[in-house]
Structures are given as C-alpha cells and as structure tokens.
C-alpha positions as CSV (number, residue, x, y, z in Angstrom):
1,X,96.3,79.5,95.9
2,X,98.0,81.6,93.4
3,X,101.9,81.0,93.7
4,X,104.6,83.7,92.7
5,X,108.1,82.7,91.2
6,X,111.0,84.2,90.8
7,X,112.5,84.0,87.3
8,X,116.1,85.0,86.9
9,X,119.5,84.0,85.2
10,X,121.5,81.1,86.7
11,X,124.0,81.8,89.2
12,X,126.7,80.1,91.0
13,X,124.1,79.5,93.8
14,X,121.5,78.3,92.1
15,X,123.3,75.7,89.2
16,X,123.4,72.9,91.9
17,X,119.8,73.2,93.1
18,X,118.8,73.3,89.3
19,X,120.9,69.5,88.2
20,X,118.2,67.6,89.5
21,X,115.8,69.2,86.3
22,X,118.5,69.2,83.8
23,X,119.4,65.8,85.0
24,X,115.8,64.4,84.4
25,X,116.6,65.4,80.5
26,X,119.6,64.1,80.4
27,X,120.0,61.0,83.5
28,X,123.7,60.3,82.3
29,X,124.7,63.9,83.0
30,X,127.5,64.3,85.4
31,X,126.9,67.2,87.9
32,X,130.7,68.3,87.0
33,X,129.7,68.8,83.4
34,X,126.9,70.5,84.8
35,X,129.0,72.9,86.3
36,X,131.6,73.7,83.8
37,X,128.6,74.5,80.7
38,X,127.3,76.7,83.7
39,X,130.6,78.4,84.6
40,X,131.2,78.2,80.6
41,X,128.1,80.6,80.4
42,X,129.3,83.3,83.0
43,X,132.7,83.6,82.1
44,X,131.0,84.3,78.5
45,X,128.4,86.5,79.7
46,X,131.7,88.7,81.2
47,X,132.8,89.2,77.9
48,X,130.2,90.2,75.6
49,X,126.4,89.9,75.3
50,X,125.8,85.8,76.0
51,X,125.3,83.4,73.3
52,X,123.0,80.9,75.5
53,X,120.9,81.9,78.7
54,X,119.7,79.9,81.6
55,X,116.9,81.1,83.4
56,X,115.2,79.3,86.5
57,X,111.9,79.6,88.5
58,X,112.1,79.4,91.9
59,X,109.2,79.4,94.5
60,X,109.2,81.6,97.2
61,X,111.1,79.4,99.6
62,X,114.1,79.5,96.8
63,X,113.7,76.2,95.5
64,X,114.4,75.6,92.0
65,X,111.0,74.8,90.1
66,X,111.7,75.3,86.6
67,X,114.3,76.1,84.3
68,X,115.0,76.9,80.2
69,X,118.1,77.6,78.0
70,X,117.5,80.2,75.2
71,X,119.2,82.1,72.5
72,X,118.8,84.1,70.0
73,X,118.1,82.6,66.3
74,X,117.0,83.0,63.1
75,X,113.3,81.5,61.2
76,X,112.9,81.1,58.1
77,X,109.4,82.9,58.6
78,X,109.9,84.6,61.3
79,X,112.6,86.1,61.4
80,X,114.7,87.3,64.5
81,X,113.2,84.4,67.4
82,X,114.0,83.5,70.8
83,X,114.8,80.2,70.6
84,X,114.4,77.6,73.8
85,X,115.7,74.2,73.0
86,X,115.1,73.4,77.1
87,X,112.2,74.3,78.9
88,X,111.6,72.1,82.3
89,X,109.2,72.3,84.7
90,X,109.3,70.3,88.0
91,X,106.1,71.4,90.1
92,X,103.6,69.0,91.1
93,X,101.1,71.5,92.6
94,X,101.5,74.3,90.3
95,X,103.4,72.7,86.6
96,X,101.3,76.0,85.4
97,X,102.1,78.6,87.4
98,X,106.0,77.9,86.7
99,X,105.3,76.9,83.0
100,X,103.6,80.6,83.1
101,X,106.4,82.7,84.9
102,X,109.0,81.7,82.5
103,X,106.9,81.9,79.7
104,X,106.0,85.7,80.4
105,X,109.5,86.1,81.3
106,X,110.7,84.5,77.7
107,X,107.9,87.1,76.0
108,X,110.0,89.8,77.9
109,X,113.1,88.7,76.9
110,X,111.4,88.9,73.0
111,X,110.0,91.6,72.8
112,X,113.0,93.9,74.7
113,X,115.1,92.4,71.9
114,X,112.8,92.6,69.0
115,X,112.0,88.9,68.0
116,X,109.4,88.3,66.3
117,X,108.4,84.9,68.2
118,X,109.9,82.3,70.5
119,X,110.2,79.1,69.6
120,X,109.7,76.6,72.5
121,X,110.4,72.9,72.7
122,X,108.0,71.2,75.4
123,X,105.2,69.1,75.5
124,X,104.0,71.0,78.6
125,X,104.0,74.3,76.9
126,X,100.5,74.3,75.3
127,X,98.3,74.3,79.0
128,X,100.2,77.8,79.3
129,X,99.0,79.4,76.6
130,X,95.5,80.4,77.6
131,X,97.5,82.9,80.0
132,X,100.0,84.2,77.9
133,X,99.9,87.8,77.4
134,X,101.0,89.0,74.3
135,X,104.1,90.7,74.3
136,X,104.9,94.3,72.3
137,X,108.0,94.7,70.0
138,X,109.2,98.2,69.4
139,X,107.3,98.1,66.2
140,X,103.9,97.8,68.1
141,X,103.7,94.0,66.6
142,X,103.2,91.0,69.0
143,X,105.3,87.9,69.3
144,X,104.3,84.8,68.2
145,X,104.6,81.4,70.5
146,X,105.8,78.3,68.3
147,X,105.4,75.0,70.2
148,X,107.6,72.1,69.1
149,X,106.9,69.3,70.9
150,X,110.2,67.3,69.4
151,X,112.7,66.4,72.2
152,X,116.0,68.0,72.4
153,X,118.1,65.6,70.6
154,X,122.1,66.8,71.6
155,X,121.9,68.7,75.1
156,X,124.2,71.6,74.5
157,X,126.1,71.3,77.4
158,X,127.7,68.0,75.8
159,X,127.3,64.4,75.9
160,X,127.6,62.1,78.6
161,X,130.4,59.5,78.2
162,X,128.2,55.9,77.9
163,X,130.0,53.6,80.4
164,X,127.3,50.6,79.9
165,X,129.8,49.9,77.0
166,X,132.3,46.8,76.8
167,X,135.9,48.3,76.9
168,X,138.7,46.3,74.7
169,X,142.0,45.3,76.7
C-alpha cells in the first residue's frame, strides 16, 4: 500500500505534534524549549532567508511521521552541501516511505540551491537510497548523498538542564 506524505516547513500547528520525535533524540528536552528554538526559527525566517530549517512528514491523516533540521554548509570536497544534522523517522508501517519523502524533498531543496550534496546524519538513511532519484543542479551535475551515521552530539536547539544532579545548600 503505497503511502503519500506531506513534506513541508514547521509551523506553529505542527511543532507540538512533531516534540514527541525530537523528544526521542533528545528525552530531557522540555517541550517549552521546544517551542521557543521553533518560534526562534520563524521570527528568523521573517527577516531574511533562514539559517536552519525544519521540515516534517506527515501522513495523510496529518500526523507527524518524520521530521529533519537542515542548513546550508560548506565541504571540504564538496563544496556548497545541504547539511542535516537531524533526520527522524517515526513510522512503523512505512520507516521507508517517510525516510523517502523527505529525502526527495532534501534533493529538492539541493539542487534549487545549487549544493553539490547533502550530508545526512542517520542510521536509517541507507534503506532509502535504492529510491533516491538523482537530483539536477543548474549546472546539469547531480547531488551526491553522504551518510554519516555519527549521532548528533549538541541538539541545536540547546541543552537540557540535568536535574538528576545533587544541588549544594
């Protein structure tokens, strides 16, 4: 049963429904912080061209099934890249078909603004590359897909405050 997501920038509606998968990342992450690296990004995105994106997947019935943070960057080989320091997926039936939808829409994303490649950090990423298509940049080149499997190691949205630790009075 082929499934068919949505992929599309954060909004204000969709940053709660979307905690639960950044939450997984990070479990100490407060849904308030959350919200203000979300609102952080929009009031940003009002100003000039955005430094960080959010996009999500969601199914048909609007429920948030994946989600990825990207910006642009520079490789030493490369070039120009898309760079995704968070890719999630949270799909049971179909970790595919979501891993898929934002994938193509990250090759979009690259090839509307030249990069030469994206560089993705996931360990899910590699069953999605059998249906990649092989995004154009203006120069008629393709982009290339790095995989990094190494977690994220500082969430960009800042770290939680460890409370588990014995306070001094």
């Amino acid at each position: 049963m082929p499934a068919v997501y949505t992929v599309s920038p954060i909004t204000p509606d969709t940053v709660d429904a979307a905690f639960p998968l950044v939450g997984a990342l990070t479990p100490r992450l407060e849904i308030e912080r959350w919200r203000a690296y979300c609102d952080g990004l929009h009031k940003r995105q009002e100003r000039d061209a955005p430094q960080r994106q959010v996009l999500v997947a969601t199914n048909p019935r609007g429920h948030v099934q994946g989600l990825c943070l990207w910006s642009r960057g520079r490789h030493a080989v490369h070039g120009p890249i898309l760079d995704v320091p968070v890719f999630i997926v949270a799909s049971a039936a179909d970790e595919a078909g979501v891993a898929s939808a934002l994938v193509d829409d990250l090759c979009a994303i690259a090839g509307r603004m030249d990069c030469a490649a994206i560089r993705i950090r996931s360990e899910a990423s590699p069953k999605v590359l059998p249906q990649l298509r092989a995004p154009q940049r203006r120069d008629g080149r393709g982009v290339v897909v790095i995989l990094d499997p190494s977690p994220l190691l500082d969430a960009p949205w800042g770290r939680p405050q460890d409370d588990s630790l014995p306070v001094k009075t």
